[in-house]
C-alpha atoms as one frame of an Amber mdcrd trajectory, in Angstrom:
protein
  48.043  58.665  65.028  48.928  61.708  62.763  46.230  64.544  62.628  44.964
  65.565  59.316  43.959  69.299  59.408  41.136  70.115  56.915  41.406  72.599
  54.682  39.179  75.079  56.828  41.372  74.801  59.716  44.577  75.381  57.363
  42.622  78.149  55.672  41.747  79.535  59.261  45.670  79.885  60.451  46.010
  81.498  56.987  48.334  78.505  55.410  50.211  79.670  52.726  50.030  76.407
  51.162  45.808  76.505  51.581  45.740  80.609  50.935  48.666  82.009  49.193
  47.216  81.294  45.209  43.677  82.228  44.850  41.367  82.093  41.512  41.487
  84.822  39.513  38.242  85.568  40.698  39.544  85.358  44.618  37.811  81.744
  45.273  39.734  79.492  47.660  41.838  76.950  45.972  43.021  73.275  46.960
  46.527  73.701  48.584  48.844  70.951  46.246  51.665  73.680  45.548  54.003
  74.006  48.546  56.013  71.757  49.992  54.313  71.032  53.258  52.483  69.052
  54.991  48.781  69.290  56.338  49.615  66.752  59.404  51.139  69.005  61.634
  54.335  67.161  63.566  54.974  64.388  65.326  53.986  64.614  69.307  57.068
  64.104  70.345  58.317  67.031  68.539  55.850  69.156  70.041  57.039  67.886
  73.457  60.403  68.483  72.856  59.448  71.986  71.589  57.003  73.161  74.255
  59.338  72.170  76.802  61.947  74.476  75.392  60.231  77.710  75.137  58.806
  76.920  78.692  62.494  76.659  79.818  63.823  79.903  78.165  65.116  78.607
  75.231  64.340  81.487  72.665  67.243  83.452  72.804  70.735  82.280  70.603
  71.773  79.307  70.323  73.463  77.929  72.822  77.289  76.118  72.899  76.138
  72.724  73.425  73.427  72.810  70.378  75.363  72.790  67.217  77.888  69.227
  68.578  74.515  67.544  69.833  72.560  68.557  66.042  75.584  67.028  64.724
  75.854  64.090  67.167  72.246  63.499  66.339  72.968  63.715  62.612  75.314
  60.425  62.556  73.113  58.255  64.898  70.124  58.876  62.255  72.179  58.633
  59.257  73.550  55.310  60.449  70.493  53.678  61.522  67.988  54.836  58.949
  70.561  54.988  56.009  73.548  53.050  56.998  76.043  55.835  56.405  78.971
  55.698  58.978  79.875  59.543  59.628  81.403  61.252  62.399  79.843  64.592
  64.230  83.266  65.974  63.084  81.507  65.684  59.340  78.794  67.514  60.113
  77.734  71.368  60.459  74.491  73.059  61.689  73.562  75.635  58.375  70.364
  77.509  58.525  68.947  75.434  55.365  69.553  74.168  52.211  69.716  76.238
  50.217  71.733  78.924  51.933  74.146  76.578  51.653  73.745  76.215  48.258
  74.413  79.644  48.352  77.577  79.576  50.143  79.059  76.501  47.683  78.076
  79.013  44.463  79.372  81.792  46.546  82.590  80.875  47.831  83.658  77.211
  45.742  83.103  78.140  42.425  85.145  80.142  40.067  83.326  83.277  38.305
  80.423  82.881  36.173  81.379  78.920  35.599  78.110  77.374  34.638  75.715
  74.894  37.140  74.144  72.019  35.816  70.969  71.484  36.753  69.059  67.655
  35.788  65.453  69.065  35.016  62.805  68.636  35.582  63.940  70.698  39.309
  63.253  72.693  42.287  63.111  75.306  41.135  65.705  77.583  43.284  67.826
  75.337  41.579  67.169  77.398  38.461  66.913  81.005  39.668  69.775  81.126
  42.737  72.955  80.210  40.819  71.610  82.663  38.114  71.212  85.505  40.835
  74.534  84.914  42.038  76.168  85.465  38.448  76.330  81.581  37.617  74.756
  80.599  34.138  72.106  77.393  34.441  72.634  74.468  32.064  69.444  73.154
  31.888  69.697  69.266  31.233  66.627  67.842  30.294  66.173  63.886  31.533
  65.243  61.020  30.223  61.712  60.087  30.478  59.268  57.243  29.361  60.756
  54.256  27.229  64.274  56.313  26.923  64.256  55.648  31.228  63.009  51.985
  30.890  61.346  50.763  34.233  62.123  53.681  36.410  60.118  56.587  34.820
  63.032  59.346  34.946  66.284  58.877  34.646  69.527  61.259  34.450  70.853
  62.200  31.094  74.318  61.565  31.486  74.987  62.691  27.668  73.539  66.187
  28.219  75.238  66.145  31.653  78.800  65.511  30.085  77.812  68.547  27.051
  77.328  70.401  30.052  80.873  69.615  31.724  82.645  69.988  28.739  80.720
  73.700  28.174  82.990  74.192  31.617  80.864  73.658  34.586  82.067  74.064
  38.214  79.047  72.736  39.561  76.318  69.968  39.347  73.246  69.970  41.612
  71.886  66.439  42.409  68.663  66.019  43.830  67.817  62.361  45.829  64.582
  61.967  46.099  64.673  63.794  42.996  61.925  66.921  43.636  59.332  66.950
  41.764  59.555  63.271  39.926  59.870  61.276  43.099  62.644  58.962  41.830
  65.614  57.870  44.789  68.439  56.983  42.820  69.943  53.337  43.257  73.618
  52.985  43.559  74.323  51.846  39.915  72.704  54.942  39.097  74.658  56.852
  41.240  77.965  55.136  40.394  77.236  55.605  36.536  77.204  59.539  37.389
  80.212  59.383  39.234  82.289  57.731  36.996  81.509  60.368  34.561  81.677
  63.447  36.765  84.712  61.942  38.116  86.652  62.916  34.847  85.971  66.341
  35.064  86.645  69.356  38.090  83.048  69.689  39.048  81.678  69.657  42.422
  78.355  68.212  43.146  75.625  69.537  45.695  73.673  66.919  46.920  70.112
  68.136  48.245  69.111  65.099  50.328  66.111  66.913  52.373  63.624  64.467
  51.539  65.197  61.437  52.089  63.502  60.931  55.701  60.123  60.322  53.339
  61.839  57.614  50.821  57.826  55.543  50.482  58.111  52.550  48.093  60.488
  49.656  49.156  63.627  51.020  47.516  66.741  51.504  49.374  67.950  55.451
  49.837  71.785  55.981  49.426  73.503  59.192  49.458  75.942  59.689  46.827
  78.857  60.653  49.268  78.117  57.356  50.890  79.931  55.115  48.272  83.390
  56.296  48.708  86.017  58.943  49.178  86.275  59.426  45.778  82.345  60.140
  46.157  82.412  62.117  49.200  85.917  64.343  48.136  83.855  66.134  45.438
  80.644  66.756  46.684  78.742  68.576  49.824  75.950  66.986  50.974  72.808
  69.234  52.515  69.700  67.911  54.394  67.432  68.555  57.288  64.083  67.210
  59.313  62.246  69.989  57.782  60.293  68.040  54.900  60.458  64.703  57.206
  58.784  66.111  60.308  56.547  69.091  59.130  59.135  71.892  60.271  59.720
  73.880  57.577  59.173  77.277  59.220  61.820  76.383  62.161  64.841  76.852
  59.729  67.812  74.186  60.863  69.211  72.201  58.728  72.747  69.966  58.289
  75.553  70.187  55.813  77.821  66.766  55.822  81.360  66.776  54.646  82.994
  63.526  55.231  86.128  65.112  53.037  88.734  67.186  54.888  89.643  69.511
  52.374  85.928  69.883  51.470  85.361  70.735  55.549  88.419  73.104  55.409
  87.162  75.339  52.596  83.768  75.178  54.234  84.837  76.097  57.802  86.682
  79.362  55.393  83.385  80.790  54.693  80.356  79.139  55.779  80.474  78.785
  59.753  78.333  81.858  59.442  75.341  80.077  58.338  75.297  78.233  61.578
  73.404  81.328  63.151  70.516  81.575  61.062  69.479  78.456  62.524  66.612
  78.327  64.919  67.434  76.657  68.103  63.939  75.514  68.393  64.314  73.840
  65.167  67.831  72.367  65.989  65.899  70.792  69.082  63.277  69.324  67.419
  65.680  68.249  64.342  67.698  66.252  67.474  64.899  64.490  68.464  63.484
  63.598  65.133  66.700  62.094  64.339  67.651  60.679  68.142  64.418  58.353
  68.702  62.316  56.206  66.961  59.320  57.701  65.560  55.796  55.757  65.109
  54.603  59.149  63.842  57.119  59.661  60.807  56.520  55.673  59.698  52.611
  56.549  59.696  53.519  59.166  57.881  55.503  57.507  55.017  52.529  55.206
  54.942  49.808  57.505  54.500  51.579  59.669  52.029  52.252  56.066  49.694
  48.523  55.693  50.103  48.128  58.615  48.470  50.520  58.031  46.100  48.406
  54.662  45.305  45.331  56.281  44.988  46.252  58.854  42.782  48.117  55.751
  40.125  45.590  53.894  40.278  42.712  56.610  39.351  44.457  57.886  36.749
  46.546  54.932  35.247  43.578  54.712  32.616  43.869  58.573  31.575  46.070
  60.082  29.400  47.950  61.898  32.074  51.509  61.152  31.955  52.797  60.029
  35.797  54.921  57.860  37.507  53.980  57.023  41.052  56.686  58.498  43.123
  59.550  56.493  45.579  60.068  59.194  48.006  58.433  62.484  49.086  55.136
  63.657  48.487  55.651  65.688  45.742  54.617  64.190  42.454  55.004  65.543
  38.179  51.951  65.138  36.179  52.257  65.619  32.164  49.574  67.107  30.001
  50.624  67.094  26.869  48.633  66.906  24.318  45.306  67.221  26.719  44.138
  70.549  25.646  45.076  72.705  28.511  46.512  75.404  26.871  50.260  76.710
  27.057  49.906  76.812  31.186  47.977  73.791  32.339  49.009  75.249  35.839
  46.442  78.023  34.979  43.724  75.864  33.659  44.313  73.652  36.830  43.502
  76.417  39.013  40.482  78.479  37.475  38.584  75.586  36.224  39.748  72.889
  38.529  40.152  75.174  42.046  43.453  73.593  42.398  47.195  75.150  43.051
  49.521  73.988  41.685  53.712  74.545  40.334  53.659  75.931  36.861  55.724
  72.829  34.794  58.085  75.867  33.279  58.930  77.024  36.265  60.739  73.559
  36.804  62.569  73.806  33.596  61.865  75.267  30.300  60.844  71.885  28.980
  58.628  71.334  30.823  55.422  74.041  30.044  53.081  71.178  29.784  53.785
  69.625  33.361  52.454  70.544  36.954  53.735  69.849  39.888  51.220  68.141
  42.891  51.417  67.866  46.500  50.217  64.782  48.243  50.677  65.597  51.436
  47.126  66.066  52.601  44.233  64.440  53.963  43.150  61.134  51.660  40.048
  62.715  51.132  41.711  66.072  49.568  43.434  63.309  47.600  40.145  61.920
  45.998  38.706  65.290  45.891  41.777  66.060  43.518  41.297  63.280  41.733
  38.254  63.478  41.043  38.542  67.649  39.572  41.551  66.519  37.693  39.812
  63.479  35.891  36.279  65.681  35.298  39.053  68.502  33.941  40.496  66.184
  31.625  37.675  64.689  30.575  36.189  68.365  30.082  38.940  69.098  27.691
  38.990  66.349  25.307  35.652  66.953  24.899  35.834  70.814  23.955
């Protein structure tokens, strides 16, 4: 049985999710922004954990951590996703996106672009730019232009992109903040085009523990060494287990020369991972977990709620496939240049500013469903009485 906390508790422990954006006037707002949960973790996890700081476990990490976090790594990737890897593949990194760092850092020539499939996370956006790397924003495909599926890659602005030089292409699957998980045709389309240039892809698979709707998840290194010798694949329990503030997460390189160049210059990001959050990330992946399917469940409950509320407004959403993040278009709606803004003073919710998530996208927001269903309907219910509030002004 997961535990909901309300939003008094979360408020109470000072949640940055539940107290880091206020009203302008300093009135509590609904926490939908970041990308947390408001369940807590699973017991076992707490278990595990407990039982480690109660046996002196607080200190650096020990030998033994890093082969078992890797050991751990295969046994979930094979059962959950049916990807055959070897602990040899695999290396303990302190997170995502310092290794995102490193592969900007240390794989790329100087100042050759990214490409970044919007709308994205948006560190995608802002770290390659800090590190001297322009962004090539590539705005998708959305509505009739991506048929059934909502959002789809486009693999024309993606190949302007290449051909403008890019060393680097940042894939995202479950694709933060849409929701979409990629199928293989999808994922063998992009290949076949990236395979005709020198580009590199980083894969940020952190959310694939949460795929939700009955959709199979397949990483993109998965389908073959011709997949897996260009790319370097990054994920972690963090999103999947509610342990984002225990930093520990997994880089997979099934491609020698891709592990040789990585074990050059980014062994170092081994260290900034927390051993308590290596243990916990073992046991998440090492044992079956009632708690993360109830999870899954209650998030796509959410998810169901939220379609079916609205599917009569003139929001613009598609229900997500995985995660709990979802993108909400108001275009058109009367919200101003920021409906993030008008979201928050007249609706008391946080949310993502759309721009921030590419510079198409001013008229989107980005919601968290991760929450309690009755924050859900209370959401609901504000967004549908803002709406409605608008079209009549």
């Amino acid at each position: 049985m997961i535990q909901t906390f309300t939003p008094e508790q979360l408020r109470r422990t000072g949640s940055l999710k539940w107290t880091g954006i206020t009203s302008s006037t300093g009135a509590p707002t609904i926490g939908a922004w970041v990308a947390e949960m408001d369940f807590g973790t699973s017991p076992r996890l707490e278990e595990v954990m407990i039982s480690a700081i109660r046996n002196g476990l607080l200190g650096y990490q020990p030998k033994w951590l890093a082969p078992r976090l890797a050991e751990a790594t295969t046994v979930f990737q094979a059962q959950r996703f049916d990807w055959q890897i070897t602990p040899e593949e695999v290396r303990l990194v302190e997170s995502v996106l310092s290794s995102l760092r490193s592969v900007i850092t240390h794989f790329l020539r100087p100042q050759a672009p990214v490409i970044v499939p919007t709308p994205a996370y948006m560190p995608f956006l802002t770290i390659p730019k800090a590190l001297g790397h322009p962004v090539i924003e590539v705005p998708s495909l959305h509505g009739e232009a991506a048929g059934q599926r909502g959002w789809m890659l486009d693999h024309e602005g993606i190949r302007a992109g290449l051909e403008a030089g890019a060393g680097l292409m940042i894939l995202c699957n479950p694709w933060n903040p849409v929701g979409r998980v990629f199928s293989v045709e999808e994922l063998t389309e992009l290949h076949e085009l990236l395979a005709q240039y020198e580009v590199l892809v980083f894969s940020d698979e952190i959310h694939s523990p949460l795929v939700l709707a009955d959709v199979p998840f397949v990483s993109y290194a998965s389908l073959g060494a011709d997949f897996a010798a260009h790319t370097v694949t990054a994920t972690a329990a963090s999103k999947g287990w509610n342990i984002a503030g225990l930093p520990s997460a997994q880089v997979i390189l099934p491609d020698e020369g891709l592990r040789e160049r990585w074990d050059r210059v980014g062994t170092e990001l081994q260290f900034g991972a927390s051993t308590i959050g290596t243990l916990a990330t073992i046991a998440a992946y090492r044992e079956a977990d009632p708690w993360q399917d109830e999870v899954r469940r209650y998030i796509d409950l959410n998810m169901e709620a939220v379609e079916q509320a609205i599917a009569n407004s003139p929001i613009d959403f598609t229900r997500p496939e995985g995660g709990y993040l979802s993108w909400w278009g108001f275009e058109g709606l009367g919200l101003g240049d920021n409906p993030s803004a008008k979201i928050r003073e007249l609706a008391g919710i946080a949310v993502n500013e759309g721009a921030s998530l590419g510079a198409d996208y001013s008229q989107w927001a980005r919601f968290n469903f991760a929450c309690s269903h009755e924050v859900t309907a209370e959401i609901i219910e504000r967004m549908l009485n803002l709406i409605q509030g608008a079209s009549l002004a």
